[in-house]
MITOR-927715 format. One line per 2 residues: number of its first residue (from 0); their letters; for each residue x, y, z of C-alpha. Coordinates in steps of 0.2 Angstrom, whole numbers, plus 5000, padded with zeros to 4 digits. Layout:
NUM> A> X:Y:Z; ...
***
This chain:
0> XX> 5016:4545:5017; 5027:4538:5000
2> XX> 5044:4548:4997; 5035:4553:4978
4> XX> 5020:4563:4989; 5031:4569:5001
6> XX> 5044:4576:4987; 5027:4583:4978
8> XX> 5022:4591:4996; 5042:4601:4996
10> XX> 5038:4608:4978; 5020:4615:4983
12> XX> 5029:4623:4998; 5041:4631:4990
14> XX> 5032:4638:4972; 5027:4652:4983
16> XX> 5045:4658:4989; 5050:4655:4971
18> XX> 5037:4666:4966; 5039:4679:4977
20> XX> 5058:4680:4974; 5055:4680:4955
22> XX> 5044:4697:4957; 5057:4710:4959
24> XX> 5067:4703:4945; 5051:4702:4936
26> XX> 5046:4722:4940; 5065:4727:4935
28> XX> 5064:4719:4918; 5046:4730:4916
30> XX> 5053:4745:4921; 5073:4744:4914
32> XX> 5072:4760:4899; 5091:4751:4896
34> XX> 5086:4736:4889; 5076:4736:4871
36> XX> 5059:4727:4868; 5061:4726:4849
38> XX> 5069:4725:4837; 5078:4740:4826
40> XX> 5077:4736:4808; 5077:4742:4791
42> XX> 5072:4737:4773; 5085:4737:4756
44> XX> 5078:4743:4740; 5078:4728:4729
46> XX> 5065:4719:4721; 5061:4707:4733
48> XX> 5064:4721:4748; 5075:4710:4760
50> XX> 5074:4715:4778; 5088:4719:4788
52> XX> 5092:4722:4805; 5103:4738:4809
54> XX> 5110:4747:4824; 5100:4758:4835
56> XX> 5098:4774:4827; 5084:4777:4841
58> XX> 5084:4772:4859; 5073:4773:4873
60> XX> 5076:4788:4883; 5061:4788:4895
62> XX> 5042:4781:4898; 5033:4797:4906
64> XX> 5017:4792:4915; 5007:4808:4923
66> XX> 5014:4803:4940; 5033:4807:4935
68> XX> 5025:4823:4925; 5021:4828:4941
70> XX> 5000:4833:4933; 4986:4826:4939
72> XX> 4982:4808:4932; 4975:4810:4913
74> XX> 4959:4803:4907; 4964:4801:4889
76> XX> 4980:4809:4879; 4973:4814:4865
78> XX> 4988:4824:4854; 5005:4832:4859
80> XX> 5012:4847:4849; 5031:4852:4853
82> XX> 5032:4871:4850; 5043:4881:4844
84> XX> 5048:4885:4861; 5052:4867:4863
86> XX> 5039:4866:4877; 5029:4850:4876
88> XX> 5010:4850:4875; 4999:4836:4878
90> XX> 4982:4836:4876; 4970:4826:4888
92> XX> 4951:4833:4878; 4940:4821:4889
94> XX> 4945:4831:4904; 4949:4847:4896
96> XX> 4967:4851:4901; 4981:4856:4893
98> XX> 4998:4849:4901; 5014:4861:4897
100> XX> 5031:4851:4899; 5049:4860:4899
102> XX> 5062:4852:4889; 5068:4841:4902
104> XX> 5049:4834:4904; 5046:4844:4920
106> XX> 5029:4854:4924; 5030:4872:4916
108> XX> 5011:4872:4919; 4992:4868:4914
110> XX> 4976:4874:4909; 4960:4869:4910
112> XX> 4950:4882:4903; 4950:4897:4890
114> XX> 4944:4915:4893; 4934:4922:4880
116> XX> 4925:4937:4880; 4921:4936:4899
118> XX> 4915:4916:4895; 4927:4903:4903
120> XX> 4928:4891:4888; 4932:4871:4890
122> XX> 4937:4858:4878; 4930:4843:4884
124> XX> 4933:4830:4871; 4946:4840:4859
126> XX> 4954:4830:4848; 4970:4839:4842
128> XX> 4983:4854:4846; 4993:4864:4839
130> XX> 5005:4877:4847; 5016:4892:4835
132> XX> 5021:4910:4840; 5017:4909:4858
134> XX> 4996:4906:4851; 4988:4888:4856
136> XX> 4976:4881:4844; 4962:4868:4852
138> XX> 4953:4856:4840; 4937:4856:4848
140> XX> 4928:4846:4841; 4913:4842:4849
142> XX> 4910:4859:4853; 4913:4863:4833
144> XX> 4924:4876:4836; 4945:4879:4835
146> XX> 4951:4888:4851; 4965:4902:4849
148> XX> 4975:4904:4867; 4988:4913:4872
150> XX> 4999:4902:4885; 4992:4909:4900
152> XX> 4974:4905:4892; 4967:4920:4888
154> XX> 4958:4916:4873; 4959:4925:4855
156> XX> 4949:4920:4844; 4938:4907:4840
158> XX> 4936:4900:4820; 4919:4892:4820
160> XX> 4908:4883:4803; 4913:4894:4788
162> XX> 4896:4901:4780; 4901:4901:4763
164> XX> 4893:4894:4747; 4908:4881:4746
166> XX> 4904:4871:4760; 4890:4857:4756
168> XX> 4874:4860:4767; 4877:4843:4775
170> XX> 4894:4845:4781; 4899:4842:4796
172> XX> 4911:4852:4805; 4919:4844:4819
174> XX> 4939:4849:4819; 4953:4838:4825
176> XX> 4968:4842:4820; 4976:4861:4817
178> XX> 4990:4867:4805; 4994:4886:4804
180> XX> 5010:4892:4795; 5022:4904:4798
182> XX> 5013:4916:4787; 4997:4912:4800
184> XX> 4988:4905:4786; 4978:4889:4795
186> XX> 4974:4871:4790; 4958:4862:4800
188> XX> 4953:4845:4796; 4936:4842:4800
190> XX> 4930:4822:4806; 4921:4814:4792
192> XX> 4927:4826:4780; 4931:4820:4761
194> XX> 4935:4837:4755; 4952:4838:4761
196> XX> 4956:4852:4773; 4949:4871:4777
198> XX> 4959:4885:4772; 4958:4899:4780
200> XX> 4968:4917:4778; 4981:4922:4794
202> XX> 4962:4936:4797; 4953:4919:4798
204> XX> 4943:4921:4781; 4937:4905:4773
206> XX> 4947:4902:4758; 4943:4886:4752
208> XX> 4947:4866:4756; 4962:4860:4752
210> XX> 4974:4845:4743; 4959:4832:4746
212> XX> 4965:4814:4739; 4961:4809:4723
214> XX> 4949:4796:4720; 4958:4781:4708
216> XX> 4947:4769:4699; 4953:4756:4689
218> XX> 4947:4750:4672; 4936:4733:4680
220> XX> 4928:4748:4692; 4925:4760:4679
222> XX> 4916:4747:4670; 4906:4740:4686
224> XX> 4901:4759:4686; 4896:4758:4670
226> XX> 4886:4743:4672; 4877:4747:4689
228> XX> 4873:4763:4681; 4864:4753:4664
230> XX> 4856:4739:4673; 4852:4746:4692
232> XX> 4835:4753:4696; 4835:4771:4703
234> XX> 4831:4764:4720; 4845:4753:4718
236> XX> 4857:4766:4713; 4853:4776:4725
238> XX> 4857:4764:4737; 4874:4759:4730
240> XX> 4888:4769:4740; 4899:4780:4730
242> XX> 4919:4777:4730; 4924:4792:4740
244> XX> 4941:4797:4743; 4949:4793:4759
246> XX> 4950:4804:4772; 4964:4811:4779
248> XX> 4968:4806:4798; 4981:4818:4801
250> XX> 4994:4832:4796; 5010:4841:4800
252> XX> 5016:4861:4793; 5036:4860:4791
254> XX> 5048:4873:4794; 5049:4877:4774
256> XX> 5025:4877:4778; 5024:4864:4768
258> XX> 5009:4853:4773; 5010:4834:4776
260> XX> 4996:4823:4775; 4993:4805:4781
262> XX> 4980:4794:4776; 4976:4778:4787
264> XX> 4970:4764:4780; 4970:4763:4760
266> XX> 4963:4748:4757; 4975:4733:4754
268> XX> 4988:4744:4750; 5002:4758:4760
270> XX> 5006:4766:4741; 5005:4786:4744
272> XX> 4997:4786:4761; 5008:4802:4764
274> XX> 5008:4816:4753; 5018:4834:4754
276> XX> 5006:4846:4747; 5009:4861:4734
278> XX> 5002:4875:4739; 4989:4871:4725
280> XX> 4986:4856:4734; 4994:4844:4723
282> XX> 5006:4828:4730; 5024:4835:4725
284> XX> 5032:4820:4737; 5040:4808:4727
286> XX> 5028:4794:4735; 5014:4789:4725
288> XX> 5024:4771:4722; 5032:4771:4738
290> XX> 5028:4758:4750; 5026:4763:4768
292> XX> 5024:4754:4784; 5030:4735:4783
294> XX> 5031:4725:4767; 5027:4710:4778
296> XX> 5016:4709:4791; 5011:4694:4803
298> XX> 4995:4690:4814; 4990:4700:4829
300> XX> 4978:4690:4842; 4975:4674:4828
302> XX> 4973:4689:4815; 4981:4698:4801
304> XX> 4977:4716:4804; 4978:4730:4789
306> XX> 4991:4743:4794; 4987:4760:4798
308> XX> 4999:4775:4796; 4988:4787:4805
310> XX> 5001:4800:4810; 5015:4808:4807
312> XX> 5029:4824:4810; 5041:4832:4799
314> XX> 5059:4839:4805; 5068:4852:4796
316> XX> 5076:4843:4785; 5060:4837:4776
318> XX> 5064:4819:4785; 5047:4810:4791
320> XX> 5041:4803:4807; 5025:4791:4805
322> XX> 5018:4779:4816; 5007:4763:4811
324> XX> 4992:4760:4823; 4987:4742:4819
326> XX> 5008:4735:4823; 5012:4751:4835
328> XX> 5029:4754:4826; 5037:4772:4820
330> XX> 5044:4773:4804; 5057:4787:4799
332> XX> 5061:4789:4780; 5071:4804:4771
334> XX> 5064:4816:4762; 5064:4806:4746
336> XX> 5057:4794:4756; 5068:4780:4760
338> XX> 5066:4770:4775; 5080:4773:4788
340> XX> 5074:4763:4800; 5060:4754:4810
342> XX> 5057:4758:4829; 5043:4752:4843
344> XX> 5031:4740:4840; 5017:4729:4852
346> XX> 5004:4726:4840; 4991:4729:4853
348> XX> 4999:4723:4868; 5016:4732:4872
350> XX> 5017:4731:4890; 5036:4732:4891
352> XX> 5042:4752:4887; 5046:4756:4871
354> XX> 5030:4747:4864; 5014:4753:4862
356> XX> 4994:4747:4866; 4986:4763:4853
358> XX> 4999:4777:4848; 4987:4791:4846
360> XX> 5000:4804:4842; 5016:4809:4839
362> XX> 5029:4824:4838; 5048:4829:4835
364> XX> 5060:4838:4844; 5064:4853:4829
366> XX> 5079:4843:4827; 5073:4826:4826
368> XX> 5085:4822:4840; 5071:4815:4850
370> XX> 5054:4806:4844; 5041:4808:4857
372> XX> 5025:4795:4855; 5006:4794:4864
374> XX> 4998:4779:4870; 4981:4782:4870
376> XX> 4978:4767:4882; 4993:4767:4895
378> XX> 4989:4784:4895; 5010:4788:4893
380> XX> 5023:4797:4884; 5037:4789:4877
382> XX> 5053:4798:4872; 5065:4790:4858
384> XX> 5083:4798:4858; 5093:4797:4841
386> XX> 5110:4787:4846; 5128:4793:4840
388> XX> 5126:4780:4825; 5107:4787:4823
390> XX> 5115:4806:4821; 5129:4799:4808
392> XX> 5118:4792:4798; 5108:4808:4800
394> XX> 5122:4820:4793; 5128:4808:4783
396> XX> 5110:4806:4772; 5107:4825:4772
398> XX> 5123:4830:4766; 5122:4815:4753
400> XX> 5104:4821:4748; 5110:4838:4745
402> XX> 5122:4833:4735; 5138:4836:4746
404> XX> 5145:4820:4744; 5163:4822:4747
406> XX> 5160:4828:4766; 5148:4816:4767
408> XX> 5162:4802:4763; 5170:4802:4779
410> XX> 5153:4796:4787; 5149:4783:4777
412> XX> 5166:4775:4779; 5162:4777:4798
414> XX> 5145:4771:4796; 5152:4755:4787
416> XX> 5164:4750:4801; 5149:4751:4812
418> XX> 5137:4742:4802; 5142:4735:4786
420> XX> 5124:4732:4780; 5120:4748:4776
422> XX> 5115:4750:4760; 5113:4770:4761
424> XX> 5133:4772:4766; 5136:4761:4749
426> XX> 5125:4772:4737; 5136:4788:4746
428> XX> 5150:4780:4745; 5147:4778:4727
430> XX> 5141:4795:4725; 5158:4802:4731
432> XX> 5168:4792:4721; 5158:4798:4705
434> XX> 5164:4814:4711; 5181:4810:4714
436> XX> 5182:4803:4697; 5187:4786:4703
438> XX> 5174:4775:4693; 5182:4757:4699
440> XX> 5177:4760:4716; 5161:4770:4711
442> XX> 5154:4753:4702; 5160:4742:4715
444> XX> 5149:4751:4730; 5134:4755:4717
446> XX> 5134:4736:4715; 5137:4734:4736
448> XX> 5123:4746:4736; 5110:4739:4723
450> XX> 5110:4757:4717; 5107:4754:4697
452> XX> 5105:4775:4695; 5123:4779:4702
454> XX> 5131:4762:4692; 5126:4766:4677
456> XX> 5131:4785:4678; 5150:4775:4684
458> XX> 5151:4765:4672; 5147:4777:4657
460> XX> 5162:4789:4663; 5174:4773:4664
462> XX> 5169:4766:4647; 5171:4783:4638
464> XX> 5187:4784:4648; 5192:4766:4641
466> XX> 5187:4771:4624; 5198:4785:4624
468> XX> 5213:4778:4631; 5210:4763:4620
470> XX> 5201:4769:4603; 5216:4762:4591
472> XX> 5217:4748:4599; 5199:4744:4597
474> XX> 5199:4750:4580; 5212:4738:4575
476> XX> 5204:4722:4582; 5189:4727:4574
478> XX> 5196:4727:4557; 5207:4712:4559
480> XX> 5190:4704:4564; 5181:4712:4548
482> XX> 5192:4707:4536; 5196:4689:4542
484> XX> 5175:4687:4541; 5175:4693:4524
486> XX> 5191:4683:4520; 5185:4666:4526
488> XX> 5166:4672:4516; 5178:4674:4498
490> XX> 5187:4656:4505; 5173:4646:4508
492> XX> 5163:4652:4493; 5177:4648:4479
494> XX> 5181:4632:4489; 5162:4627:4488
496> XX> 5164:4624:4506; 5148:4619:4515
498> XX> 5148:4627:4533; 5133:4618:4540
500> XX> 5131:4600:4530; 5115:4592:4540
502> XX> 5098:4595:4532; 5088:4598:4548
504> XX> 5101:4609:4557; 5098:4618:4540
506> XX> 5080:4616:4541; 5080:4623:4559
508> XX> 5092:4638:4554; 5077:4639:4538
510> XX> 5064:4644:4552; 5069:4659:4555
512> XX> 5071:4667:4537; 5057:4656:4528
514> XX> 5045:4650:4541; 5033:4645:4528
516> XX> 5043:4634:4519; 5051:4626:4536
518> XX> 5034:4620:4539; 5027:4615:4525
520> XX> 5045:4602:4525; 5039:4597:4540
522> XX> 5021:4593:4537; 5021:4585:4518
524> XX> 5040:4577:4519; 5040:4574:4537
526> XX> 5057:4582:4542; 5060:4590:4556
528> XX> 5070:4583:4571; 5061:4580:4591
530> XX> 5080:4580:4597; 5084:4597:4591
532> XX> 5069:4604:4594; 5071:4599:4615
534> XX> 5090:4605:4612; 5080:4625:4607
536> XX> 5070:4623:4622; 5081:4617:4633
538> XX> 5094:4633:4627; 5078:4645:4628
540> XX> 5079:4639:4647; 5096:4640:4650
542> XX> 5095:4657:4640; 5082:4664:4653
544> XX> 5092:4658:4667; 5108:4669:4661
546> XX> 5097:4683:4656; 5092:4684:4675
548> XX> 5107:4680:4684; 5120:4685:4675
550> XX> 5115:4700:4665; 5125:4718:4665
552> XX> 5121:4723:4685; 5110:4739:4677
554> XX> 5099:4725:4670; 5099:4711:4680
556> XX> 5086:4709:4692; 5090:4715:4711
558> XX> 5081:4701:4720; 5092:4686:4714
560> XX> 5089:4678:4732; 5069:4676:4724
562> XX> 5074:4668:4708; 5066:4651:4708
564> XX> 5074:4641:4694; 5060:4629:4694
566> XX> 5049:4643:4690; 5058:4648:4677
568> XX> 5058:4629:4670; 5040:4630:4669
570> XX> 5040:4649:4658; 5050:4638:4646
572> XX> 5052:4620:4645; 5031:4619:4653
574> XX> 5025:4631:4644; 5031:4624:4628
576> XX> 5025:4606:4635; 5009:4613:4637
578> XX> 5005:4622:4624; 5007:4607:4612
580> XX> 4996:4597:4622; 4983:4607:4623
582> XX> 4984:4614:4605; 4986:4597:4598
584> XX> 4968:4593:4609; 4959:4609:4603
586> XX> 4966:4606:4586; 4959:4589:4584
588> XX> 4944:4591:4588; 4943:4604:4575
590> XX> 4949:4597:4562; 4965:4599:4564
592> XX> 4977:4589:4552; 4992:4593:4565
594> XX> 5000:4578:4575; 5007:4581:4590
596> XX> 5026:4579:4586; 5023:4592:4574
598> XX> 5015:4604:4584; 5029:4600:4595
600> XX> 5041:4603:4584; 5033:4620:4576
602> XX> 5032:4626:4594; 5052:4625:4599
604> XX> 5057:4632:4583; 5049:4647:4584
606> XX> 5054:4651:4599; 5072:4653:4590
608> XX> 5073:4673:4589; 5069:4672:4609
610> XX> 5082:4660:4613; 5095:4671:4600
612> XX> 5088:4688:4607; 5090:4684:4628
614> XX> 5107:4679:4622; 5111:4695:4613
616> XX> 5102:4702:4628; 5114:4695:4640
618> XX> 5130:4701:4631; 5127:4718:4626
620> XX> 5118:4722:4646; 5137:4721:4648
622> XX> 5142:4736:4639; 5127:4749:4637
624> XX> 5121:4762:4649; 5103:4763:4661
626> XX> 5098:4775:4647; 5103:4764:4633
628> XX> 5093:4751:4638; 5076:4756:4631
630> XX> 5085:4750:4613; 5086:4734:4621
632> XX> 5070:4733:4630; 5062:4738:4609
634> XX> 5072:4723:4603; 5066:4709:4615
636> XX> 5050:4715:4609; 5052:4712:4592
638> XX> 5059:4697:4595; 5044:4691:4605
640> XX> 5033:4698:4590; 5043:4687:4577
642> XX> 5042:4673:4587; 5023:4675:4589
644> XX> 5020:4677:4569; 5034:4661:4565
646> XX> 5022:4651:4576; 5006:4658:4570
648> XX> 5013:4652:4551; 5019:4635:4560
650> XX> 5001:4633:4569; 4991:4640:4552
652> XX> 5003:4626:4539; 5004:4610:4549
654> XX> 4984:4610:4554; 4979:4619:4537
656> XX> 4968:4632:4546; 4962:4647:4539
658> XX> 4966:4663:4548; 4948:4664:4558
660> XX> 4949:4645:4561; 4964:4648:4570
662> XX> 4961:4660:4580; 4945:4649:4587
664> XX> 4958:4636:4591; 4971:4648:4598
666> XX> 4957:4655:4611; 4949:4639:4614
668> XX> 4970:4635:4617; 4973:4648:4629
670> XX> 4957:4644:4638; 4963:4627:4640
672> XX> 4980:4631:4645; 4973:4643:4659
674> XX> 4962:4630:4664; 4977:4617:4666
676> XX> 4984:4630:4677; 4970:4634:4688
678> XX> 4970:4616:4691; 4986:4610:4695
680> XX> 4988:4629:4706; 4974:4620:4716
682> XX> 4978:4603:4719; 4995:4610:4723
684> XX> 4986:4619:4737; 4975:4605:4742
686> XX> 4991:4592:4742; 5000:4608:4754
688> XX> 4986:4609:4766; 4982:4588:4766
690> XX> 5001:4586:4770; 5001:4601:4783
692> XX> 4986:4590:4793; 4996:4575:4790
694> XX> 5011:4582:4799; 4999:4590:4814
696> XX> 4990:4571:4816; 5007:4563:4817
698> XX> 5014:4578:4830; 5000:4575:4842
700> XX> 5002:4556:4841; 5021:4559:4847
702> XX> 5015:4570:4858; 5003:4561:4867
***
């Protein structure tokens, strides 16, 4: 035997001692609650939404499986509901049994069964509980029917199918999840159901449905409407689904009985999938433009999966508690919904505790204090407790939110030693300091913070205050600088002095108070200068570079780790470029009398007032107010109008269209342009995925 078989013959030999040594570290690893599967994380509110990890403001406290409940095993946990007793309720519907936990998760007891008027009722497949006022409510749906127990299961009452002229004939009532308020007053949503919820009275008297969502249609779906409904066939009408509203997959009474719905799956979107409702119904949340789940999602088993926020719990401080079923992670937001932070995960797979196969449900402590989370599929409960940093940031947002922000001082600058990317402790930090009438310091953590609402409010204070302190100052400069303008303007004009000598800077300056006459020099006499006209496109670039970076804070955009400045180079310099091409084609082709270093030329001078208006933009963003900015926003739109009729007089003179010629040529222009566009955005992909296969050919040649 050669020493290479013989050394081959060791290794076999010893894989299985390896492997059985390797187990028990590999079971502890499993079953260690210390040690955190994922990753704890939060998103900033800018524009381009950077993540962030944080510290834990959650950990895992236990992984409950039936065995350390001490029940019988379960053979699905369908919904938990803690009660106002703090007692724990899971509900296991496919084999009918209620599973009552005390507070420190051991048994308090169970039931199986519901005795109603001499009947012994079960619940086999019930889909949702509720527990208030020592009364349990069972979601029974298959049995149609909403079950009232007492907690040693003597039933109630039982609220069947409403008869009333407001239910459809063809509705289907199968309940599966309960709400009922303190006033008794109780919310069913029914499986299937587009109406919303049923409301009934605390005597159980069908009062109507309740806060349904709200069908949006855009204006290319009205019109499809429209057209299906003018050219489609009745038969082929009739056939043609309707856009119904999505249904609601869940929903949660708060301690103030205010109902919170979740939606699911919206589509391609997570705007407004949870609502707070009036008791008219209406969404009074502040979250119809809120964003929930994850701004950026990956692929799940070679996939990309649509998040679902299926579920969710409210505390008492109106702070919210969802989960998303597609990525298995809990999100927790305030109650003006901004994220605090990202919990769980699994995407389908989570073996390890913390993460999650399919959460089916999920409940608070009244507190918050602990988060306590179903898997439908590992058939366990998992229990999240708040960490010390958790409850800081806890008081601190609360106290911030109701607008005691000088206790709440004391915790941000806490919360900041511990973690110095939270962007919350910087907005109440800057809150306080408004308070405390310290501006400086208020601006400086507004900025820290990106919080635009709190700098401006800062910096309106410390500019009145400068003004006062400094108003004769300020007055005095401002004459001085008056009446040396006027003095140079008397100078200059008995002097016969001539400020600006050159004829085509002259002509360029002509553009923007006499377009016509511009034009018509550079069409008949040929004037008109190439070089100065790169110089106004090259400063239209450099303008917009300024006007994004370096703009007032108020103004200037929040996501300045996306600016691209090569994208920015083709708004301007391309665009310009390309829009003399393309007109100087269209145009010729039409008659057109326009050559191309004319078109050129007409093009970069009337972009003047926008390379003068972003500059005007970029110095007074310094000095004026959030408010103050919808003056500024009005002129960059008269500027963008007077740039649009200079070149429409430019186009019009140096071709010698009439008005209706033009406008052929400026949409046959656009056309062209989009087309040009469309083009180079596809051999730009097709370049991208030829290089990609290049690079994977040349990896599997090293590789092999």
């Amino acid at each position: 035997m050669s020493v290479t078989k013989r050394k081959i013959y060791k290794l076999l030999l010893l894989f299985p001692l390896i492997a059985v040594l390797a187990f028990p570290f590999h079971l502890s690893a499993v079953t260690n609650t210390d040690e955190i599967p994922y990753t704890s994380y939060t998103y900033w509110n800018t524009d381009d939404k950077m993540i962030l990890a944080g510290n834990e403001m959650y950990q895992l406290e236990k992984c409950l499986t039936s065995y350390e409940m001490g029940t019988g095993s379960f053979k699905t946990l369908n919904d938990i509901c803690v009660g106002d007793d703090e007692k724990i309720y899971l509900l296991d519907g496919e084999d009918s049994k209620i599973v009552i936990l005390n507070s420190d998760y051991s048994l308090f007891g169970s039931i199986n069964s519901v005795k109603y008027q001499d009947k012994d009722l079960t619940f086999k497949s019930a889909k949702g509980i509720f527990v208030r006022d020592g009364l349990i409510y069972i979601a029974d749906a298959e049995n149609k029917r909403v079950i009232v127990s007492d907690m040693s299961g003597e039933g109630k009452n039982i609220i069947g199918r409403p008869e009333s002229s407001q239910i459809p004939a063809d509705y289907i009532y199968k309940p599966i999840k309960v709400a009922v308020d303190s006033r008794g007053y109780k919310y069913i949503l029914s499986e299937g159901s587009y109406y919303g919820a049923l409301l009934f009275s605390p005597e159980s008297e069908f009062l109507g449905f309740y806060g349904a969502n709200v069908v949006k249609t855009d204006v290319l779906g009205f019109v499809k409407n429209i057209w299906t409904k003018l050219t489609s066939t009745n038969a082929k009408r009739s056939k043609t689904a309707s856009k119904l509203p999505y249904q609601f997959t869940d929903m949660y009474c708060d301690s103030a009985d205010f109902i919170y719905t979740a939606t699911g799956r919206t589509g391609n979107t997570q705007v407004g999938q949870i609502k707070r409702l009036s008791p008219g119904g209406l969404n009074i949340l502040d979250s119809d433009d809120v964003v929930f789940g994850d701004l950026k999602v990956g692929h799940t088993s070679g996939k990309l999966m649509t998040q679902n926020i299926a579920g969710l719990a409210v505390d008492k401080d109106g702070y919210i508690y969802c989960y998303d079923v597609s990525y298995g992670r809990i999100y927790v937001y305030d109650n003006q919904c901004n994220l605090l932070t990202v919990i769980g995960g699994g995407s389908g797979v989570g073996e390890q505790h913390g993460t999650f196969e399919y959460i089916s449900a999920i409940d608070i402590s009244d507190n918050g204090e602990k988060i306590y989370v179903i898997d439908e599929h590992k058939l366990t409960v998992t229990v999240f407790k708040r960490t010390e940093y958790g409850s800081l940031v806890n008081r601190a947002q609360t106290l911030t939110l109701s607008g005691d922000y000088t206790e709440s001082e004391p915790l941000w600058n806490e919360i900041i030693k511990q973690d110095k990317n939270s962007q919350l402790a910087y907005i109440g930090l800057a809150r306080a300091a408004i308070i405390k009438e310290n501006y400086t310091s208020a601006m400086k953590y507004a900025e820290m913070g990106l919080d635009k609402e709190a700098y401006s409010e800062a910096f309106e204070y410390a500019r009145s205050e400068y003004l006062n302190n400094n108003f004769t100052l300020i007055a005095i400069v401002f004459l001085v600088a008056v009446g040396a303008i006027v003095a140079f303007a008397v100078y200059a004009k008995k002097r016969k002095k001539v400020l600006i000598a050159n004829k085509e800077v002259k002509l360029l300056l002509n553009t923007v108070s006499h377009p016509a006459e511009t034009f018509g020099y550079v069409k008949t006499n040929g004037l008109g200068s190439v070089a100065l006209a790169s110089i106004v496109v090259l400063l239209f670039y450099i303008a917009l570079i300024l006007k994004e970076t370096s703009s007032g804070f108020i103004f200037r955009s929040t996501g300045r780790t996306s600016f691209n400045s090569f994208v920015t180079l083709m708004q301007t310099v391309g665009a310009v470029l390309l829009f003399t091409g393309v007109n100087w084609a269209i145009s010729t082709l039409m008659g057109g009398k326009g050559k191309l270093r004319e078109i050129y030329i007409v093009t970069a001078y009337s972009i003047i007032p926008m390379v003068a208006a972003n500059f005007i933009y970029l110095l007074f963003s310094q000095v004026i107010t959030e408010t103050e900015g919808a003056f500024l926003s009005i002129f960059m739109v008269l500027a963008e109008l007077y740039t649009a009729f200079i070149l429409i007089v430019g186009i019009i003179t140096i071709h010698d269209f009439s008005f209706g010629k033009f406008i052929k040529s400026m949409i046959l222009t656009l056309i062209g342009i989009l087309i040009i566009v469309f083009l180079i955005i596809l051999v730009f992909i097709l370049l991208q995925q030829f290089v990609g296969f290049l690079l994977t050919v040349v990896s599997e040649i090293f590789i092999r």
